[in-house]
FINU-265907 format. One line per 5 residues: their letters; for each residue y negated, z, x negated of C-alpha. Coordinates in nm, 4 decimals. Layout:
BEGIN
a> Y/Z/X | ...
This chain:
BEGIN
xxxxx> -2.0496/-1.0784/-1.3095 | -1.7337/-1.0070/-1.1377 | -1.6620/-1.0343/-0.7838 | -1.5816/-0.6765/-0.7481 | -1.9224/-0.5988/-0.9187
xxxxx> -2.0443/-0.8046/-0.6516 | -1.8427/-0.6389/-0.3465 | -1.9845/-0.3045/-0.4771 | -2.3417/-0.4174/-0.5002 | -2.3138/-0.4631/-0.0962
xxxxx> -2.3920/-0.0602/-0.0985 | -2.7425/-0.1522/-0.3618 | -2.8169/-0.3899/-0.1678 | -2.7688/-0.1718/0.2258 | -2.9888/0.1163/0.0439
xxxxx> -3.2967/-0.0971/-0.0706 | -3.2660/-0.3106/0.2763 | -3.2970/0.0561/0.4148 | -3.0010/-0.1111/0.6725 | -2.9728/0.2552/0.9015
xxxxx> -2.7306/0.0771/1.1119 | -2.4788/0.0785/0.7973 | -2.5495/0.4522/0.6359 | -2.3749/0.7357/0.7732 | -2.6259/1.0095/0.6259
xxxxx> -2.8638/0.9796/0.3435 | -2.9233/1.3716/0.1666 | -3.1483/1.4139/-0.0754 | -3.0035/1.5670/-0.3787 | -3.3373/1.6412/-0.5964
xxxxx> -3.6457/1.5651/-0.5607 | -3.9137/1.5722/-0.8156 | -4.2686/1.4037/-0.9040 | -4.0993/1.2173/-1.1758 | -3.7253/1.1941/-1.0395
xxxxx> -3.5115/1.1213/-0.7019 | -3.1722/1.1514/-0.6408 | -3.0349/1.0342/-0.3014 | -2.6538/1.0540/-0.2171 | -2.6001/0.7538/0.0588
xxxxx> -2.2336/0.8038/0.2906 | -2.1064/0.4949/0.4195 | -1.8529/0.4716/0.7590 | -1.5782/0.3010/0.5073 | -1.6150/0.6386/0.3563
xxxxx> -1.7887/0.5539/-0.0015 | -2.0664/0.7321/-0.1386 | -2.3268/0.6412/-0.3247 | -2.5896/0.8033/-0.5478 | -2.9273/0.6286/-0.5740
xxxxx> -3.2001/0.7811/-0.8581 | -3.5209/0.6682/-0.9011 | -3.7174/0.8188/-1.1958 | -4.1197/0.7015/-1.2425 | -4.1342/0.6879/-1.6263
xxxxx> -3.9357/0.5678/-1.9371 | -4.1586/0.8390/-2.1591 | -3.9434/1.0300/-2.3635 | -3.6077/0.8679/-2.2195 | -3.4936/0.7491/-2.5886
xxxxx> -3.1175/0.6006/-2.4722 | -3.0838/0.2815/-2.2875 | -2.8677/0.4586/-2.0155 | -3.1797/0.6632/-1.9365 | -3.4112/0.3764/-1.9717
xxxxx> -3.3994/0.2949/-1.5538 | -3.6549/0.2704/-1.2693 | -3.3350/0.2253/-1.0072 | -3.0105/0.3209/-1.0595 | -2.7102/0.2643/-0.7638
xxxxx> -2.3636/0.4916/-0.8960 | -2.0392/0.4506/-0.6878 | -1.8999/0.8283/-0.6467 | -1.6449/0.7856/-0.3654 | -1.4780/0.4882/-0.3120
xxxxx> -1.4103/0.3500/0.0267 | -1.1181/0.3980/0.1940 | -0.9500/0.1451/0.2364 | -1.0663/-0.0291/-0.0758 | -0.9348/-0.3821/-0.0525
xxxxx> -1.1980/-0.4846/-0.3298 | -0.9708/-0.1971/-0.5481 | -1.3806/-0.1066/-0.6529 | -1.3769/0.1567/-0.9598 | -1.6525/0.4417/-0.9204
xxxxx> -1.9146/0.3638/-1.1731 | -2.3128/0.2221/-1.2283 | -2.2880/-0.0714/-0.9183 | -2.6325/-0.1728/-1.0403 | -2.9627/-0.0830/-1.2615
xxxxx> -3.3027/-0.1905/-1.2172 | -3.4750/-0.0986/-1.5801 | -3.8002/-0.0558/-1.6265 | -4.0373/-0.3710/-1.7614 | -3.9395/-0.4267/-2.1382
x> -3.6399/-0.2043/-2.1946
């Protein structure tokens, strides 16, 4: 993995520590039995979504197969890392 894969999974790593001291405001987004989506600000300015979804049942592509999924959405500003918005980091379900 890259090293600016590995600046960008910082913001992962902040939203599973549940580190308060480094998230501006945490909103969620939806929130279902089966499915959470959680948009994370950070006080360099990114933004990150965070889903969680309970079951692979009838999720058929391996971009839906996920338990955890961390997207970059706003990149920080400034961005010395030059991250790209994208999937930081995926935690898949056992045997996907």
């Amino acid at each position: 993995m890259n090293s600016i894969m590995n600046d960008a999974e910082i913001y992962s790593q902040i939203i599973m520590l549940d580190d308060r001291s480094r998230i501006v405001s945490e909103n969620p987004a939806v929130f279902e039995d089966d499915y959470i989506l959680r948009v994370y600000a950070f006080e360099d300015g990114a933004v990150v979504n965070y889903e969680w979804q309970d079951t692979p049942d009838g999720r058929t592509s391996v971009e839906e197969r996920f338990n955890h999924k961390f997207t970059l959405v706003k990149l920080p500003n400034p961005n010395p890392s030059n991250l790209k918005a994208g999937v930081i980091s995926v935690i898949n379900y056992p045997g996907s």
